[in-house]
Every structure is written in structure tokens, then in C-alpha cells.
C-alpha positions in Angstrom: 105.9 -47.3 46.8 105.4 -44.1 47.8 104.4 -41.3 45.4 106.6 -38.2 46.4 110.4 -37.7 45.8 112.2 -35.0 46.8 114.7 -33.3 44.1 117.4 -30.1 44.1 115.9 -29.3 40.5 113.9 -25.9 40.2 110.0 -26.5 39.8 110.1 -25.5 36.0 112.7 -28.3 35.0 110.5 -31.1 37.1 107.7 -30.0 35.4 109.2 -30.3 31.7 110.7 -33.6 32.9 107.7 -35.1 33.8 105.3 -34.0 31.0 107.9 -36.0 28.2 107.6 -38.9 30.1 103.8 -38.1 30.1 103.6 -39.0 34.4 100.7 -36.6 35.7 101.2 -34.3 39.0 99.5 -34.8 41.4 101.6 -31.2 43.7 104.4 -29.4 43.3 106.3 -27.8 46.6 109.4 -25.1 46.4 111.4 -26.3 49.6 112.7 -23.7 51.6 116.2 -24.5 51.8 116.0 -24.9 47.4 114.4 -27.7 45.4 111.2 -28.9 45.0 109.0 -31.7 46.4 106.8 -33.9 43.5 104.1 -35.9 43.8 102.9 -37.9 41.2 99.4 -39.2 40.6 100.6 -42.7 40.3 103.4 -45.1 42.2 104.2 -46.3 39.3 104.5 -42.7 37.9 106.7 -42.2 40.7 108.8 -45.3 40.1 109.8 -44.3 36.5 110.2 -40.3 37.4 112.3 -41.9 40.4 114.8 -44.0 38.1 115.4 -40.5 35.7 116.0 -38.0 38.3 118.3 -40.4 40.2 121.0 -37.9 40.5 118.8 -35.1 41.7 117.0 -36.9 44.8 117.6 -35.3 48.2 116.7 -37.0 51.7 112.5 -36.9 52.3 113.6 -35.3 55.5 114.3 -31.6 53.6 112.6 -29.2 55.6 109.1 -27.8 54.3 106.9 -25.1 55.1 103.1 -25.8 55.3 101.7 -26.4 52.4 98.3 -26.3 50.2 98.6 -27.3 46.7 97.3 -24.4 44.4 96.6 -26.3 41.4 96.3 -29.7 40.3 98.2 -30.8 36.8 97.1 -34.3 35.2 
């Protein structure tokens, strides 16, 4: 399973999100067109982060911009 979903959620709501459920980040991404792209720093991270923003997930093809992670969170 892949580790990144894409979400229409603003960075600071993903980030809350994922710290109760205690799954580490592995990057964050603002997408151009609005939301943000997560990576988690495990599939199976990514599996239960997947199941509770169900209603927030947007095609993997939203447009990006290049990209270099600033900071890593764990």
C-alpha cells in the first residue's frame, strides 16, 4: 500500500489529525489547486489515516508543484 493520500483538508487540520492517532509524517505538500498531500512514515500509518479521512481524499492525480520537504515530523 502506498504511503501518500491526497486530501482537500488545510495542512494544519492533517497535522492535528494525524498526531491523535499518533501516525508519524513522513512530508507534507500544499497543492496548488488547495489541499494537501501526506505521506506517512508507515503503510500501515497510511492505511488507518486512509480509513478516517475517507471523506476528504481527492484523486493522486491533483496537480503539484516541485517539491522538497522542509522538515521531517516523526
Amino acid at each position: 500500500m502506498s504511503r501518500v493520500l491526497f486530501l482537500k483538508l488545510p495542512e494544519k487540520d492533517v497535522i492535528a489529525k494525524c498526531d491523535a492517532a499518533d501516525v508519524g509524517i513522513s512530508a507534507l505538500e500544499r497543492l496548488p489547486d488547495g489541499g494537501t498531500r501526506l505521506v506517512c512514515q508507515s503503510s500501515a500509518g497510511a492505511a488507518l489515516m486512509n480509513r478516517k479521512f475517507k471523506g476528504s481524499l481527492i484523486p493522486d492525480s491533483a496537480r503539484r508543484e516541485p517539491f522538497r520537504p522542509a522538515f521531517s515530523r516523526g
